[in-house]
C-alpha positions as CSV (number, residue, x, y, z in Angstrom):
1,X,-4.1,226.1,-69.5
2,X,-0.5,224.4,-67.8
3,X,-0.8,220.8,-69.3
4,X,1.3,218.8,-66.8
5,X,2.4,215.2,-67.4
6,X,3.0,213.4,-64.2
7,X,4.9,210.0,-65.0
8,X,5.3,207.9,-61.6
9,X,8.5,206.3,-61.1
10,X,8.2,202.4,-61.7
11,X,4.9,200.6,-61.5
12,X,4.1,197.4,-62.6
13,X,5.8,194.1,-61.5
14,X,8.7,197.2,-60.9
15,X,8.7,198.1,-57.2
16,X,11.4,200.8,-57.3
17,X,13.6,201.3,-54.4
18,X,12.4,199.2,-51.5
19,X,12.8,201.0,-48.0
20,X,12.3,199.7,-44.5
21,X,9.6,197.2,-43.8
22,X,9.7,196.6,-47.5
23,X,7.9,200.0,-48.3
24,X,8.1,200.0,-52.4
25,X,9.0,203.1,-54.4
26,X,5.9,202.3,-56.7
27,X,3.5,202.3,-53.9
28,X,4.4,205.6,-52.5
29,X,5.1,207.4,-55.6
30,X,1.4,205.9,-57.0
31,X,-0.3,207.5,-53.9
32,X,1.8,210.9,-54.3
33,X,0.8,211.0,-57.9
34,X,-2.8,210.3,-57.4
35,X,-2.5,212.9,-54.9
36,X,-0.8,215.6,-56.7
37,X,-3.8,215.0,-60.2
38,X,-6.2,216.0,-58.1
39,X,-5.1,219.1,-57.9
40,X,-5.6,220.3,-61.1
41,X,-7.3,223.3,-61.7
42,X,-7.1,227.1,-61.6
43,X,-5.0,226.8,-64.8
44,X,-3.2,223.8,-64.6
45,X,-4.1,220.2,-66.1
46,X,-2.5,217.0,-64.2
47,X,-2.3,214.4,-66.8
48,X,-1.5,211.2,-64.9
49,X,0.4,208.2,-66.4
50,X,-1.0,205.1,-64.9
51,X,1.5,202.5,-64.9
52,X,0.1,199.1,-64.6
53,X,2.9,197.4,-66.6
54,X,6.6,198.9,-66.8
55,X,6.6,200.1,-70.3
56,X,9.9,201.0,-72.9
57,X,11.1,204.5,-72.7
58,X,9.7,204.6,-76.6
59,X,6.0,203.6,-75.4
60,X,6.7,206.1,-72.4
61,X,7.4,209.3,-74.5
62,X,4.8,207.9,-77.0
63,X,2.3,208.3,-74.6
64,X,3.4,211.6,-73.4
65,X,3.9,213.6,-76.8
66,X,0.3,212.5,-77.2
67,X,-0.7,215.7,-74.8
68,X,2.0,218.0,-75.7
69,X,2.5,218.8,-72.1
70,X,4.0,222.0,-70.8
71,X,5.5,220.4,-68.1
72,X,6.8,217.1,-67.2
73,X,6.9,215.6,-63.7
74,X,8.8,212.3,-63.0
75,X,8.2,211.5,-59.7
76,X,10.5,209.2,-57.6
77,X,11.9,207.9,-54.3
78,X,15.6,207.3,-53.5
79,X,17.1,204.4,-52.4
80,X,19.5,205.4,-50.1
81,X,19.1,204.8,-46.2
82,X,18.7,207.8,-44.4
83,X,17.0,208.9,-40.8
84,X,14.8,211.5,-42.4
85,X,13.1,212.9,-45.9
86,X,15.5,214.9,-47.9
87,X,14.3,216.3,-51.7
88,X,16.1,216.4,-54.2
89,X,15.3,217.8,-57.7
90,X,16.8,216.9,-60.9
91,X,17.0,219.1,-64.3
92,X,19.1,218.7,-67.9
93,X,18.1,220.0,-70.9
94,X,20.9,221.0,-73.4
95,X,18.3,223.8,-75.0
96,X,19.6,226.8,-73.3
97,X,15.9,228.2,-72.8
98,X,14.2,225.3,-71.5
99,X,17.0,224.3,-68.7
100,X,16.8,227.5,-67.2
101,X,13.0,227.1,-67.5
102,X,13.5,223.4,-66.1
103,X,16.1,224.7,-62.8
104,X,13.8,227.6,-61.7
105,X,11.0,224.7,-61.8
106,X,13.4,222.7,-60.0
107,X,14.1,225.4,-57.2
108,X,10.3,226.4,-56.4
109,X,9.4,222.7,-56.3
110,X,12.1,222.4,-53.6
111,X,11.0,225.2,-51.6
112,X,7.5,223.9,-51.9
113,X,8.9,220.5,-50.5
114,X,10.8,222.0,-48.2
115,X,7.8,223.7,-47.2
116,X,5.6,220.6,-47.1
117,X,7.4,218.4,-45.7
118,X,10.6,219.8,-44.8
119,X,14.2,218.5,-44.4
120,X,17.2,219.8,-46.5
121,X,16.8,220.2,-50.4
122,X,19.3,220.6,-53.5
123,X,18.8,220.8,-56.9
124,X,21.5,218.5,-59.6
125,X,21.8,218.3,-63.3
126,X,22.3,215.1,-65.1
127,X,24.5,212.7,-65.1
128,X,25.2,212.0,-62.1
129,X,26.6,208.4,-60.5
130,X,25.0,206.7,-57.7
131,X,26.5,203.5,-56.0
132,X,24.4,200.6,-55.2
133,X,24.1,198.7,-52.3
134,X,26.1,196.1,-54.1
135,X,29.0,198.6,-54.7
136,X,28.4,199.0,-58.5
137,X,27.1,202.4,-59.8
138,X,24.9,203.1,-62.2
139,X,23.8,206.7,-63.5
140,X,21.3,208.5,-63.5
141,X,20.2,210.5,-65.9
142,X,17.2,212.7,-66.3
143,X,18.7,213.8,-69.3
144,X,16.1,211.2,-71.1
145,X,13.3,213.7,-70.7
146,X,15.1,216.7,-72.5
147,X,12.9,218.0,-75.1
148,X,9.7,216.0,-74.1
149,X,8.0,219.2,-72.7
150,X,7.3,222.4,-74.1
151,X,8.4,224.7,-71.5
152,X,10.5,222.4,-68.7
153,X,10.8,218.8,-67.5
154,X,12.3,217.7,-63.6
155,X,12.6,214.7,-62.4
156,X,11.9,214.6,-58.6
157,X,13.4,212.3,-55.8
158,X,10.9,213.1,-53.0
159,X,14.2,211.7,-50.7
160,X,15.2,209.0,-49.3
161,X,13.0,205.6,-48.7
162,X,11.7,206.2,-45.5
163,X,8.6,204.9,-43.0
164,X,7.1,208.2,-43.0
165,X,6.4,207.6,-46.6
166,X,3.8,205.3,-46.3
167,X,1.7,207.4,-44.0
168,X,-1.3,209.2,-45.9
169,X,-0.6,212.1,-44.7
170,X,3.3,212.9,-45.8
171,X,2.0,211.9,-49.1
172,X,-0.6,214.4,-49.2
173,X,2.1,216.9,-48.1
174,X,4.7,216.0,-50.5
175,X,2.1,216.3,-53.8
176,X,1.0,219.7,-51.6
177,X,4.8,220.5,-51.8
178,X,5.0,219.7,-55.9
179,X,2.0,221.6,-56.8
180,X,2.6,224.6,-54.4
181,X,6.3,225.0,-56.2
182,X,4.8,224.4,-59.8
183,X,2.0,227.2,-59.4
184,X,5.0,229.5,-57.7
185,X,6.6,228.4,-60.8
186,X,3.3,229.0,-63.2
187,X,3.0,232.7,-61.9
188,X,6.9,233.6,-62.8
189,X,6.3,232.3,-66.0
190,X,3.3,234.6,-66.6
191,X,5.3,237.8,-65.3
């Protein structure tokens, strides 16, 4: 059995990146990750971190070295303004073994996006600088999950925030897109 953490991005009084019509990060990425745990099965083990407050990064891996997961799934939205959904995938890991494990999960979750829900894809390794609205730039770095995970860890930017988002449906699709490219994943693994 796969055990697969899923940690949604934000939660709490935390609303994540807030898109058009003040669509919240939180709210889609809570759908998406209800969603994708239901999709356990045939193998695989969604373990989903409810967020209800926005906890330290110590209570956070806490929580998931409790499971011992496999796999590690930290799903987000980006804040960027954009016309359309574009994926993008982040992996770091500085264990030689589990980053190659963690980019080849990156790549078949992108193609299972793309897939899903199309638009362009790309995968990135950590750190990497974004610029906020305000000018300033922070960086982001997914780096924070190496060596929380057995086998790999992502984090996943399901694209920019976008109207689409909040429609039942694209959110279906997108955790459709995840789980299609972690089984494609699973099965390379096995081989």
């Amino acid at each position: 059995m796969m055990r697969v953490v899923i940690e949604p991005g934000h939660g709490g009084k935390d609303p994540g990146a807030v898109g058009p019509n003040g669509l919240c990060e939180r709210d889609v990425i809570t759908e998406v990750s209800h969603f994708l745990a239901s999709k356990g099965g045939d193998g695989i083990e969604y373990i989903l971190k409810r967020r209800t407050a926005f906890p330290s990064l110590a209570a956070l891996f806490a929580w998931m070295s409790r499971f011992k997961p496999d796999v590690i799934l930290s799903l987000h939205c980006d804040s960027a303004a954009a016309t359309h959904a574009s994926a993008i995938v982040w992996c770091y890991d500085p264990d030689k073994d589990r980053y190659c494990r963690s980019a080849l999960l990156a790549d078949t979750i992108l193609a299972g996006l793309c897939s899903h829900i199309g638009g362009p894809t790309r995968v990135l390794t950590a750190p990497y600088l974004r610029r906020r609205p305000d000018g300033s730039t922070y960086m982001l770095l997914p780096g924070v999950l190496r060596g929380r995970a057995l086998r790999a860890s992502v984090l996943v930017e399901l694209g920019p925030m976008h109207p689409r988002m909040a429609e039942v449906e694209w959110q279906s699709r997108a955790a459709c897109g995840v789980d299609a490219g972690l089984r494609r994943w699973v099965k390379q693994e096995e081989v």
